[in-house]
Backbone as CSV, one residue per row, in Angstrom:
resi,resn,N_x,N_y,N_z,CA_x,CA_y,CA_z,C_x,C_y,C_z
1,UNK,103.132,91.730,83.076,101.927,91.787,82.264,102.034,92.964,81.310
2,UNK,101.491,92.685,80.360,101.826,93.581,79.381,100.805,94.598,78.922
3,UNK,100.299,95.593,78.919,99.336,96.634,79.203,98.716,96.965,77.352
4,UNK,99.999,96.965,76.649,99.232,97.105,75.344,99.119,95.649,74.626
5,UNK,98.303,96.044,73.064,98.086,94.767,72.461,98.782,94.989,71.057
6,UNK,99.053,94.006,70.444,100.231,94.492,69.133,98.849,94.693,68.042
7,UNK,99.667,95.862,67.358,98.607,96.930,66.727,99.821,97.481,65.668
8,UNK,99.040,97.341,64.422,100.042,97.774,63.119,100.335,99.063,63.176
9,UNK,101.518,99.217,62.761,102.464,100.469,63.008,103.147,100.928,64.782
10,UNK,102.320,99.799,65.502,103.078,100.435,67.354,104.490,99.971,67.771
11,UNK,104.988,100.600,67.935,106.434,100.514,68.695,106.588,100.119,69.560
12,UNK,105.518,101.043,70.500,105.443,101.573,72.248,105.082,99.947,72.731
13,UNK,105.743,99.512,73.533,106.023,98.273,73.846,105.319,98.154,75.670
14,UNK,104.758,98.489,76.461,105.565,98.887,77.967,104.724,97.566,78.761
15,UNK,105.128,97.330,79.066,105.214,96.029,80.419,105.073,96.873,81.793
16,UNK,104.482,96.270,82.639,104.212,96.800,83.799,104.548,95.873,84.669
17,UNK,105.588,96.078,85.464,105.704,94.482,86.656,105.690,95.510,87.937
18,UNK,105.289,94.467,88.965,105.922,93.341,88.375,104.577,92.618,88.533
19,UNK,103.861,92.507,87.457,102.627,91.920,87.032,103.011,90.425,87.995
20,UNK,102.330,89.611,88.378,102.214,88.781,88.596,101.379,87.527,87.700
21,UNK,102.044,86.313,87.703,101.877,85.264,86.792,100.516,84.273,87.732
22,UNK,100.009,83.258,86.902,98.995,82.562,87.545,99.677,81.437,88.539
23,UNK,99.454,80.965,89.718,100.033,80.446,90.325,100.838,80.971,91.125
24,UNK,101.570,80.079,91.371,102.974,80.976,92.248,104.190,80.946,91.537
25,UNK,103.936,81.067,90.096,105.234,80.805,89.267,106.179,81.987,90.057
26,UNK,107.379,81.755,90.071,108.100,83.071,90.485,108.638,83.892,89.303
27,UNK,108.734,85.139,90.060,108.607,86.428,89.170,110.477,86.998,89.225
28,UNK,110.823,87.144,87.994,111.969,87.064,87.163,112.553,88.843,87.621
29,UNK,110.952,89.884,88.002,111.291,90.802,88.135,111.564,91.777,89.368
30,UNK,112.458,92.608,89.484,112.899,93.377,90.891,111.752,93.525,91.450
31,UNK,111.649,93.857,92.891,110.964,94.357,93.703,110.657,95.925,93.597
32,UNK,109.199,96.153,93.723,108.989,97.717,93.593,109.854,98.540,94.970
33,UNK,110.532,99.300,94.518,111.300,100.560,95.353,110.593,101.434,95.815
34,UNK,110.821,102.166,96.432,110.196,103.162,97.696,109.413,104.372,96.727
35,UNK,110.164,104.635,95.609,109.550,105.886,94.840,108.635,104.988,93.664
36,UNK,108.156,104.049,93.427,107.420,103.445,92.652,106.096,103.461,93.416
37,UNK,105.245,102.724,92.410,103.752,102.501,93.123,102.998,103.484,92.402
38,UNK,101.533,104.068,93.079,100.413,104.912,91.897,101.307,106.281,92.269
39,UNK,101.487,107.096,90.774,101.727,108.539,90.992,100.929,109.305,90.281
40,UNK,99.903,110.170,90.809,98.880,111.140,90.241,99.407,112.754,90.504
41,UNK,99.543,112.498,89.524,100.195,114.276,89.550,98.746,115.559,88.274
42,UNK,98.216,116.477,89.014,97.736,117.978,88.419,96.809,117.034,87.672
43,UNK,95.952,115.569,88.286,94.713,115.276,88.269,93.839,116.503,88.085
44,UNK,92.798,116.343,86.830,91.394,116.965,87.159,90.920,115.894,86.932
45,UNK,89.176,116.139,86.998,88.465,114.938,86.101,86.875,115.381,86.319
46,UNK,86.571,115.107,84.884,85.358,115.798,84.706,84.422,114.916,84.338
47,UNK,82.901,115.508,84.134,82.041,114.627,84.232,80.895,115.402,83.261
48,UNK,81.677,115.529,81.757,81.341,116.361,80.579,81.776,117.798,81.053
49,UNK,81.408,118.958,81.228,81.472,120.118,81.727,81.815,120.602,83.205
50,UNK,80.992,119.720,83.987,81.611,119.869,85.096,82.513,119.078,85.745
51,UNK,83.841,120.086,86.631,84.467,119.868,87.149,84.588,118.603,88.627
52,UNK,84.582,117.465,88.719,84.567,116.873,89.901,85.941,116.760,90.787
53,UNK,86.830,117.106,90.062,88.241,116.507,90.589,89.101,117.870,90.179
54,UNK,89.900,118.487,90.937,90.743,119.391,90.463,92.443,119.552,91.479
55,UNK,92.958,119.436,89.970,94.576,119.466,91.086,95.013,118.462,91.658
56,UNK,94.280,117.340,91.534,95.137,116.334,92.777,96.605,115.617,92.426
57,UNK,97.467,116.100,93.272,99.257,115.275,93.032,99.317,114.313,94.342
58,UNK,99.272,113.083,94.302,99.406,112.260,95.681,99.918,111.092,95.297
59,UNK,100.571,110.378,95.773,101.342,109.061,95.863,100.963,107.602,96.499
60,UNK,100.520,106.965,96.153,100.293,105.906,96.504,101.580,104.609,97.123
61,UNK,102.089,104.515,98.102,102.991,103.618,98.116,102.778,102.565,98.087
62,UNK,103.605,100.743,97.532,103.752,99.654,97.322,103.307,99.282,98.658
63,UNK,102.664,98.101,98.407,102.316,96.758,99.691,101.815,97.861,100.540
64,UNK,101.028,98.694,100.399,100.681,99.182,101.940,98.665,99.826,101.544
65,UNK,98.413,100.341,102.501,97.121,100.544,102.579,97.040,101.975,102.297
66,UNK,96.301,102.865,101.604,95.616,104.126,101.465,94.526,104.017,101.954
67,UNK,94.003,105.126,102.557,92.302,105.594,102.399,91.830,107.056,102.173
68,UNK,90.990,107.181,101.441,90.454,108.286,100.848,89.411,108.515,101.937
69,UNK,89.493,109.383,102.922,88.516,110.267,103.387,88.314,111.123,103.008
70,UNK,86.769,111.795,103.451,86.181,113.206,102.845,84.249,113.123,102.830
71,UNK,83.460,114.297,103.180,82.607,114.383,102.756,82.023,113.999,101.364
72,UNK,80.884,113.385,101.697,79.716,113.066,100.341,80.251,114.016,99.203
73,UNK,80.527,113.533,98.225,80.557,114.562,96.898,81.866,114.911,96.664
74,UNK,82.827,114.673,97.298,84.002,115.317,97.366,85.123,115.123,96.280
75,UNK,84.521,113.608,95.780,85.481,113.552,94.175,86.324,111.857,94.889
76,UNK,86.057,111.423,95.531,86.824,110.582,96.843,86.548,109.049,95.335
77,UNK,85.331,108.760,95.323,85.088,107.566,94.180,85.241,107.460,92.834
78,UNK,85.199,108.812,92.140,85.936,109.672,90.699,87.410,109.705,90.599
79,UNK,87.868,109.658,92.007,89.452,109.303,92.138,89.863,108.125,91.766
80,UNK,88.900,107.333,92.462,89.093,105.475,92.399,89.400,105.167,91.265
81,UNK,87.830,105.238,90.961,87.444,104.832,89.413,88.687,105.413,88.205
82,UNK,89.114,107.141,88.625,90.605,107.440,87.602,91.675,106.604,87.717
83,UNK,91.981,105.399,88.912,92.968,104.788,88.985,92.896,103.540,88.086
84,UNK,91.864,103.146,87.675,91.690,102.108,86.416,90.868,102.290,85.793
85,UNK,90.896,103.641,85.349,90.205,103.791,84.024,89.321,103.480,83.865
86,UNK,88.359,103.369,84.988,86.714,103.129,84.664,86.019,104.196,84.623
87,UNK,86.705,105.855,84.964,86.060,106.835,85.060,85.644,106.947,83.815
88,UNK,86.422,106.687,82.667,86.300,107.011,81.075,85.021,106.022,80.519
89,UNK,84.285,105.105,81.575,83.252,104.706,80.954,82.003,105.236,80.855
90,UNK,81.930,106.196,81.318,80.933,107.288,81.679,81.083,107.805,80.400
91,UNK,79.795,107.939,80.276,79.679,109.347,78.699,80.121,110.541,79.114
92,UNK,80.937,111.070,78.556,80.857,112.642,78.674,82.200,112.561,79.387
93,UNK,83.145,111.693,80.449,83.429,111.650,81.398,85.267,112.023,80.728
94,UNK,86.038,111.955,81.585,87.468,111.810,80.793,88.123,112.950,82.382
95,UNK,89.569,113.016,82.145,90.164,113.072,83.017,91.890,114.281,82.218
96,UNK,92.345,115.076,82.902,93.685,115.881,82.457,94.180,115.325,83.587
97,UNK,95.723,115.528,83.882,96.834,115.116,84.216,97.308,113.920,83.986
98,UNK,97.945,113.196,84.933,98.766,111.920,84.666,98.281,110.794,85.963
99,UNK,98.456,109.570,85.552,98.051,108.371,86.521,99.252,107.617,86.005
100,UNK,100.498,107.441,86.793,101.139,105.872,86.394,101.427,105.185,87.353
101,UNK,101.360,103.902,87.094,102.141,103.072,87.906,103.468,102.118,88.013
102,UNK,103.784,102.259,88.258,105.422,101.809,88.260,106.244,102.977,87.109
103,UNK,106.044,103.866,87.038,106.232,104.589,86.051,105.701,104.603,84.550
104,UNK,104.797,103.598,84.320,104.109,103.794,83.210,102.723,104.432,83.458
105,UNK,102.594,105.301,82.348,101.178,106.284,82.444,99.877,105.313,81.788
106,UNK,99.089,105.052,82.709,98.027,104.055,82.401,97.016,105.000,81.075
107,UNK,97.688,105.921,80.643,96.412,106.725,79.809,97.276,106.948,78.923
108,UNK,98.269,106.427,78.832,98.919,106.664,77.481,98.460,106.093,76.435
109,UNK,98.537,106.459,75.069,98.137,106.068,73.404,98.359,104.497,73.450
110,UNK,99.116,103.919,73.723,99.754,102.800,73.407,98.946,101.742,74.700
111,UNK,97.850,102.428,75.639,97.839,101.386,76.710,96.549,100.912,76.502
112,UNK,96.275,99.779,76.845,95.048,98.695,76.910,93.838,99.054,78.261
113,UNK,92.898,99.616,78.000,92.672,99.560,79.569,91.715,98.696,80.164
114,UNK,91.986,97.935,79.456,91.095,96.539,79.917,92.099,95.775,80.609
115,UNK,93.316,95.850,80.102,94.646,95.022,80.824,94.854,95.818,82.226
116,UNK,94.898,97.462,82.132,95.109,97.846,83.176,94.035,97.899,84.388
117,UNK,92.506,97.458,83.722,91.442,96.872,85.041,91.855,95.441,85.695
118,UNK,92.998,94.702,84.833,92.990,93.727,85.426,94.105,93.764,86.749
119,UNK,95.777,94.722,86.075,96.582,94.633,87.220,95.797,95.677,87.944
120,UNK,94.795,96.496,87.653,94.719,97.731,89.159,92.828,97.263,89.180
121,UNK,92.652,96.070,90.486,91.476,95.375,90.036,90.565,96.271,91.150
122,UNK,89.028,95.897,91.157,88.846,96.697,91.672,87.364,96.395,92.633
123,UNK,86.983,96.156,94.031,85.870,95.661,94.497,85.050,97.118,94.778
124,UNK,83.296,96.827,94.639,82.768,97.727,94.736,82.412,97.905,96.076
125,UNK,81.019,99.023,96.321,80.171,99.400,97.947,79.804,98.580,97.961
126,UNK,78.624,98.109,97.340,78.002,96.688,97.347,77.999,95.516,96.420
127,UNK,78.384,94.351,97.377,78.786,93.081,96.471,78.324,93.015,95.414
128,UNK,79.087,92.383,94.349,77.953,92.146,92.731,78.677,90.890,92.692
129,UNK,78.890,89.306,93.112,78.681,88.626,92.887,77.639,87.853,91.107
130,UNK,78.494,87.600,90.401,77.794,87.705,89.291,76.551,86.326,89.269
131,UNK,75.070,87.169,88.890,74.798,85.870,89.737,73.786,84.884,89.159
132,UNK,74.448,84.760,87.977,73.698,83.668,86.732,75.356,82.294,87.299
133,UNK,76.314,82.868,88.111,77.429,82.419,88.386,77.397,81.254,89.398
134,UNK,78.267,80.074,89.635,78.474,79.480,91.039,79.527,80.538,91.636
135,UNK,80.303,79.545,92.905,81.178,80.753,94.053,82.326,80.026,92.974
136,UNK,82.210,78.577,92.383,83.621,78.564,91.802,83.952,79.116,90.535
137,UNK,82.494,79.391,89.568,82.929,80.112,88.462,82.479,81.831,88.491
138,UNK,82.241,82.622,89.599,82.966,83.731,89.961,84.395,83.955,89.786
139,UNK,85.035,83.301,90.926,86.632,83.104,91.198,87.731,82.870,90.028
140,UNK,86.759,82.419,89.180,87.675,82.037,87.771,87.358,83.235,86.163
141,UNK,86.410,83.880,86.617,85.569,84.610,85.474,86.655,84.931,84.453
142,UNK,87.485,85.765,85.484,88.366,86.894,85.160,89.430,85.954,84.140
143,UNK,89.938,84.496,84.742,90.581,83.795,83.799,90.269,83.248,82.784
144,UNK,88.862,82.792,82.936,88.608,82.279,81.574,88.598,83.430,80.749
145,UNK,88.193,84.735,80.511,88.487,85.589,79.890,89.270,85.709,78.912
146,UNK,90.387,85.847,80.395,91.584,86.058,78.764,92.294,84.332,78.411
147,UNK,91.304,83.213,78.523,91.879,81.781,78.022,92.234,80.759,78.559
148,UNK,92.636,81.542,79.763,92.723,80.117,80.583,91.513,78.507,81.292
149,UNK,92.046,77.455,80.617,90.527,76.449,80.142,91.435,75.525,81.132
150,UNK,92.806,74.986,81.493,93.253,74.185,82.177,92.341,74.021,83.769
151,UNK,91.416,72.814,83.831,91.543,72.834,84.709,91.920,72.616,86.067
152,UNK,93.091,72.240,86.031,93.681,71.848,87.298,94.355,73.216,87.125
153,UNK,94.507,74.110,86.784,95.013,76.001,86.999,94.152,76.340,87.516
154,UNK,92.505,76.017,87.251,91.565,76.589,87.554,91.060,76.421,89.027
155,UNK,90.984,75.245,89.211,90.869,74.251,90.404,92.182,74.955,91.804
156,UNK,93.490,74.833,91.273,94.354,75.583,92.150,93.817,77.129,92.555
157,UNK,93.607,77.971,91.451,93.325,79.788,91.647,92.322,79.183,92.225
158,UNK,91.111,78.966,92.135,89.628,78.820,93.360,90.359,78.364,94.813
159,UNK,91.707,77.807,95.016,91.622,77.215,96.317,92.220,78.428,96.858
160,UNK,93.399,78.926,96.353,94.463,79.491,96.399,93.657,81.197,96.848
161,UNK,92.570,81.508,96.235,92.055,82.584,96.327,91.045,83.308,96.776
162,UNK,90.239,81.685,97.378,89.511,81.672,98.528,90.353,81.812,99.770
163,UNK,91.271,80.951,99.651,91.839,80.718,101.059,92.583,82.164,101.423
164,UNK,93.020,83.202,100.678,93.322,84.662,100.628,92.324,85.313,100.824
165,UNK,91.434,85.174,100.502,90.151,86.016,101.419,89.374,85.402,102.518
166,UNK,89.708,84.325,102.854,89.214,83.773,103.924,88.280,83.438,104.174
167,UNK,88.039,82.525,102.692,86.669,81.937,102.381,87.076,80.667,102.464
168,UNK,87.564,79.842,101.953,87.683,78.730,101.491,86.945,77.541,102.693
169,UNK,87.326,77.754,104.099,86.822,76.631,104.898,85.233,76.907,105.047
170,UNK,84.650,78.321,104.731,83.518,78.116,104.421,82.945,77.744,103.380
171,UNK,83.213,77.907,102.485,82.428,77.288,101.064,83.505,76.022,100.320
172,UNK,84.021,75.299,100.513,84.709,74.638,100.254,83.893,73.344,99.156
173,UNK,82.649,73.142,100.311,81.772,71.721,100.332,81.283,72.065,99.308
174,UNK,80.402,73.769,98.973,79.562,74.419,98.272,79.907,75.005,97.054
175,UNK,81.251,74.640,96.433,81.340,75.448,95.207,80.372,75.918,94.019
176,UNK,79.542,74.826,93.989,78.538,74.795,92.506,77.696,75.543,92.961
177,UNK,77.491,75.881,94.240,76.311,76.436,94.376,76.457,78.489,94.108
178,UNK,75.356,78.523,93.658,75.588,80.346,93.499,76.119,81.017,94.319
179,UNK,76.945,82.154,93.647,77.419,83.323,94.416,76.522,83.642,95.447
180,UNK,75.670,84.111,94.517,74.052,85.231,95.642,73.744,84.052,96.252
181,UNK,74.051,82.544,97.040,73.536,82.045,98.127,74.172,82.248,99.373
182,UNK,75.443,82.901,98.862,76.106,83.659,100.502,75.573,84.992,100.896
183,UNK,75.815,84.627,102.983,75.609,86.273,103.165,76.492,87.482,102.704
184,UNK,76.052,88.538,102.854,76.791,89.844,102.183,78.149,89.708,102.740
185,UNK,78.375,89.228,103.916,79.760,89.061,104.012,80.857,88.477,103.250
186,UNK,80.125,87.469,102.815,80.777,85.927,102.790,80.719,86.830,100.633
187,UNK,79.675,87.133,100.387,79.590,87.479,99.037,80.772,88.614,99.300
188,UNK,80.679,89.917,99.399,81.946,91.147,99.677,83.235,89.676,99.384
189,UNK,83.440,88.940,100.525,85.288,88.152,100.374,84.822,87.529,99.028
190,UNK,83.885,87.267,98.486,84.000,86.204,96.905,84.475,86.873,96.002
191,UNK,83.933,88.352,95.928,84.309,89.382,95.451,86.257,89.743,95.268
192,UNK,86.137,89.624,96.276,87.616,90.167,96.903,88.465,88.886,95.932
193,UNK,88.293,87.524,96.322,88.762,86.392,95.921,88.589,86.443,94.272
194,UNK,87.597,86.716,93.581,87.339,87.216,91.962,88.232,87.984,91.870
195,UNK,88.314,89.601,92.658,89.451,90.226,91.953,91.217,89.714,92.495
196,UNK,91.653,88.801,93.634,92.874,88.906,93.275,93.166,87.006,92.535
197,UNK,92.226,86.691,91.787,92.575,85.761,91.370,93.033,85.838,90.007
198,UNK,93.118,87.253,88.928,93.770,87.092,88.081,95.241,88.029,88.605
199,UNK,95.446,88.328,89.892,96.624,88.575,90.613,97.374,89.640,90.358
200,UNK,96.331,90.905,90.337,96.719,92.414,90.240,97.743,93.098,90.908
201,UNK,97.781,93.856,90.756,99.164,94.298,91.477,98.478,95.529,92.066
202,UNK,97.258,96.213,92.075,96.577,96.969,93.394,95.484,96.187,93.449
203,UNK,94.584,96.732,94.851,93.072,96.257,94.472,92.584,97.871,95.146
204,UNK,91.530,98.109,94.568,91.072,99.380,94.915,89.457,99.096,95.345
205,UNK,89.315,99.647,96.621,88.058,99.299,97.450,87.348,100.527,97.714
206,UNK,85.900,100.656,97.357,84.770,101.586,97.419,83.666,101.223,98.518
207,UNK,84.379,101.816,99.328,83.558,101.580,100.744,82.659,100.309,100.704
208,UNK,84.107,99.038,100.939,83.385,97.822,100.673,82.766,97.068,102.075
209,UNK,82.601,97.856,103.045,82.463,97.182,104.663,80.889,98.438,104.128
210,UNK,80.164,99.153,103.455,79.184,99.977,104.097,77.726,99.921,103.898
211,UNK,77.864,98.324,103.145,76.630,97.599,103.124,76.565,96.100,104.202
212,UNK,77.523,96.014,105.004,77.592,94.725,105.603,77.360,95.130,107.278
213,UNK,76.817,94.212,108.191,76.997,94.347,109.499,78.364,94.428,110.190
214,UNK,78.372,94.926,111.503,80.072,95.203,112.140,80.540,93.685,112.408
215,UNK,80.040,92.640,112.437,80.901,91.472,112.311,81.319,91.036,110.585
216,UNK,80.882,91.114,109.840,81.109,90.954,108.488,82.547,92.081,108.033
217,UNK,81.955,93.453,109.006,82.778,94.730,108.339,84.524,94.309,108.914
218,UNK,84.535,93.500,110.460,85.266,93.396,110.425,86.511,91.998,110.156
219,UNK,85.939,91.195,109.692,86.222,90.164,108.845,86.965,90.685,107.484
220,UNK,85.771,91.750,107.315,87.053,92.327,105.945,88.151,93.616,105.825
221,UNK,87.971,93.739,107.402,89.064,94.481,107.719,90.196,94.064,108.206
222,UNK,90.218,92.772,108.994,90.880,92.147,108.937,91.908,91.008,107.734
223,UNK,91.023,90.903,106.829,91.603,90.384,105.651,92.153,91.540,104.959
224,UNK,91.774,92.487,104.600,92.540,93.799,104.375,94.100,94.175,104.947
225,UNK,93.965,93.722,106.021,95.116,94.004,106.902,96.416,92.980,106.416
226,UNK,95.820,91.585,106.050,96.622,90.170,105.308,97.194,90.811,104.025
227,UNK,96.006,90.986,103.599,96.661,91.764,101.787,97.216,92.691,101.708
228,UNK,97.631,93.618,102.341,98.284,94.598,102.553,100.162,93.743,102.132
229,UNK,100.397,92.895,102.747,101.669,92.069,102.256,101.671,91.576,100.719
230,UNK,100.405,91.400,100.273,100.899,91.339,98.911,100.300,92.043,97.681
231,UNK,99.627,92.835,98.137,98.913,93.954,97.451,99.048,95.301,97.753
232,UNK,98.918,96.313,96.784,98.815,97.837,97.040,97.394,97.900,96.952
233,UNK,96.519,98.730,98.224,95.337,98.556,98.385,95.090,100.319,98.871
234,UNK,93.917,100.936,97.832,93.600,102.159,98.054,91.775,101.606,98.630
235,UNK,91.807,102.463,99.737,90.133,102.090,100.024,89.321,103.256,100.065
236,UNK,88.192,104.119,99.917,87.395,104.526,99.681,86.204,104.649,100.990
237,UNK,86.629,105.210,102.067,85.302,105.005,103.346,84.830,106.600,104.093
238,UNK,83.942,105.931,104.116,83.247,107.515,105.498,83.390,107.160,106.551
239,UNK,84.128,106.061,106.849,84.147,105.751,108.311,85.800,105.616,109.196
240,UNK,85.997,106.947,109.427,87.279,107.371,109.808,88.009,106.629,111.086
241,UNK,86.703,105.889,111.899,87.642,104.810,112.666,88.128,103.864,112.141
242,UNK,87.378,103.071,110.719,87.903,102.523,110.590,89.414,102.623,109.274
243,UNK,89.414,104.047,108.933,90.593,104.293,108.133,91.894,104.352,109.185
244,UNK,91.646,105.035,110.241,92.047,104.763,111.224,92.914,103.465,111.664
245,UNK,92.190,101.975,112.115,91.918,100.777,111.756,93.181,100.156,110.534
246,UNK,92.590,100.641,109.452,93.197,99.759,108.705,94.395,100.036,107.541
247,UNK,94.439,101.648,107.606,95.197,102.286,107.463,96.973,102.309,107.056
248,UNK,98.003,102.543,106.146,98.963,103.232,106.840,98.899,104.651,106.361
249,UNK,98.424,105.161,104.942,98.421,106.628,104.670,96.975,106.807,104.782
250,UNK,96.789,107.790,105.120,95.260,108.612,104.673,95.113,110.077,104.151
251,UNK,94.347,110.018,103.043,94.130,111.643,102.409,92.914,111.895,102.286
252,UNK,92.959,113.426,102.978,91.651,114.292,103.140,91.071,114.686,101.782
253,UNK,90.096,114.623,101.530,89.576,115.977,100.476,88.503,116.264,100.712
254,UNK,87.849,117.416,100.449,86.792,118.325,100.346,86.790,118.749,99.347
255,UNK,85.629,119.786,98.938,85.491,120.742,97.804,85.156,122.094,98.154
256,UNK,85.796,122.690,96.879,85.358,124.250,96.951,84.193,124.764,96.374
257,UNK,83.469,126.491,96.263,82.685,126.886,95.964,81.924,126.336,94.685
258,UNK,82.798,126.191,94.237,82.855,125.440,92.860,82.351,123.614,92.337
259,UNK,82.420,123.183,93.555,82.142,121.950,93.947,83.167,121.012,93.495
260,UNK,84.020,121.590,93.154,85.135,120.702,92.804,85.786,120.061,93.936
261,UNK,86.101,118.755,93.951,86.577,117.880,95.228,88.258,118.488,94.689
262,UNK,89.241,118.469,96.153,90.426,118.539,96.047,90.920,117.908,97.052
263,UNK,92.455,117.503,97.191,93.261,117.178,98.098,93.627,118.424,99.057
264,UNK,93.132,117.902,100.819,93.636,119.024,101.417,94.801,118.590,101.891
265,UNK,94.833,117.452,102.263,96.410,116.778,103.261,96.233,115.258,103.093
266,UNK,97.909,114.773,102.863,98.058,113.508,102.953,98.966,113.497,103.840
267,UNK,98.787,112.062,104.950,100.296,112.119,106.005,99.712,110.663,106.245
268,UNK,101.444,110.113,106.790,101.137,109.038,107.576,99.206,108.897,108.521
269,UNK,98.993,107.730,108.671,97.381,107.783,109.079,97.827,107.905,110.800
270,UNK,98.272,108.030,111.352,98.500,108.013,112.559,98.742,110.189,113.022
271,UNK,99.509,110.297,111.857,100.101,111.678,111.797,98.982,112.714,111.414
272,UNK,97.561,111.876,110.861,96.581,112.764,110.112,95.841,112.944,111.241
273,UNK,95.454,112.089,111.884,94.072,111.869,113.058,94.771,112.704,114.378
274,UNK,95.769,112.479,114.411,96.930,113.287,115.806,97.143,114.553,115.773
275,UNK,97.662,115.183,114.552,98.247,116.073,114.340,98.270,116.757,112.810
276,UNK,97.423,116.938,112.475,96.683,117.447,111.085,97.750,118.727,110.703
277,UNK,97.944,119.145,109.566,99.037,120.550,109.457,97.691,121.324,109.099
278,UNK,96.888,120.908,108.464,95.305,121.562,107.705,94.340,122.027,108.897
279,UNK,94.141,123.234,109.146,92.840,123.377,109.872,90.979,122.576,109.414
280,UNK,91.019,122.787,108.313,90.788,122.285,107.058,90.165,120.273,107.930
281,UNK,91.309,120.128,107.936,91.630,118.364,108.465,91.546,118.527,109.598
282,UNK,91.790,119.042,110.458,91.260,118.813,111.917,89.904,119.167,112.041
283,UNK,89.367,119.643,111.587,88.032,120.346,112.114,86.947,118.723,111.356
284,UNK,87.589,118.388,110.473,86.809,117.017,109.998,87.035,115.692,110.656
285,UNK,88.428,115.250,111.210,88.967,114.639,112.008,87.867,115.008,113.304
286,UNK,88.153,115.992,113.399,87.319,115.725,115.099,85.959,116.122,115.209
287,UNK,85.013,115.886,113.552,83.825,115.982,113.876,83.015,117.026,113.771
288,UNK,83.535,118.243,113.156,83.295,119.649,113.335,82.018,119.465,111.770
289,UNK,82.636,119.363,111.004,81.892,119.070,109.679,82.081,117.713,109.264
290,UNK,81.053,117.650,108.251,80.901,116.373,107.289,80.144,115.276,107.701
């Protein structure tokens, strides 16, 4: 997928794979390597004058799960939002250091960032089901967008992308009918199914289990756990059993006097909750604060 749009006088060309095509066309391009995936290096990010984000360098690895723990305020959803460029929709808002993925810098001159909301897609806290919408023209929004009118393409992505969030044998009968006539559960996976149906290459989740009941929460922790094989998935929670749960890296942050959120420790998620190197991280791990 191609991140910029041709623009008189541009050179800067950059492709981002390995984007994925509609369907299951197969993909022409290598497999992401061990040092690829999100790299945020001497992150700030501000919110006009003040500081919310300062310093952060952390790595995101391919096909696997992140979670952002940390106290209220800590800069944990200002992070998110810097990973596709939705922080910059904020007035006042904007961001110093670097964000790339696969080695291209998503904030470079030459990049689209409407293309890059689509490969780094993104579900919110609480469902937004769009809801002038049915559940089948949710699932497709994102394609008709950028053109796609075929519908037997259309008809396949609704089956193909329900059945990935682990909707499909429930609403199957019910397509025409509205988004907002499912429960919050069932709405959260429509969601999920909207964003990987134009077939991103992360999905980034904002404490999407912390409006739903513990049978709903774990329905989508469990589907979380599925996508993890074909998605890079950063999640966003206050709820450390279940980063714990669903996990393979997890990173701490807090803030200083200053209120600026920072990175205190990233480690394997098994290595964070066990054996913290941060006093910092243990004392939050086991409950002391936050």
């Amino acid at each position: 997928m191609t991140l910029t749009e041709p623009r008189a006088g541009a050179e800067q060309r950059v492709t981002l794979a390995p984007a994925r095509l509609p369907l299951n066309a197969a993909s022409t391009m290598a497999p992401l390597g061990p040092s690829e995936g999100v790299r945020i290096e001497a992150l700030h990010a501000f919110y006009g004058s003040f500081r919310a984000l300062r310093d952060v360098t952390l790595q995101v690895r391919p096909r696997s799960v992140t979670a952002f723990i940390g106290p209220s305020g800590c800069g944990k959803t200002t992070l998110l939002r810097a990973l596709n460029r939705m922080h910059e929709r904020v007035s006042g808002a904007r961001i110093e250091g670097t964000v790339e993925l696969d080695g291209v810098d998503i904030y470079g001159p030459a990049i689209n960032p409407v293309r890059v909301r689509r490969v780094i897609g993104m579900v919110f806290q609480k469902p937004n089901p769009f809801p002038a919408m049915s559940i089948y023209d949710n699932v497709v929004a994102g394609l008709r967008l950028t053109g796609t009118r075929d519908r037997r393409v259309l008809d396949e992505v609704v089956e193909r992308s329900l059945t990935r969030a682990a909707l499909w044998s429930e609403v199957k009968d019910k397509l025409r009918q509205p988004g907002t006539s499912l429960s919050g559960g069932q709405q959260q996976r429509l969601c999920i199914a909207r964003t990987i149906a134009v077939e991103p290459e992360v999905i980034l989740m904002d404490e999407p289990c912390s409006a739903l009941d513990p049978r709903a929460t774990l329905r989508i922790e469990e589907l979380i756990t599925e996508l993890r094989e074909a998605f890079t998935i950063v999640i966003v929670t206050h709820n450390m059993q279940q980063a714990a749960r669903v996990s393979d890296e997890t990173a701490f942050f807090t803030m200083g006097d200053d209120r600026a959120g920072y990175l205190v420790e990233m480690a394997p998620t098994t290595t964070l909750f066990t054996n913290p190197t941060q006093p910092l991280t243990e004392d939050y791990v086991s409950g002391r604060f936050g």
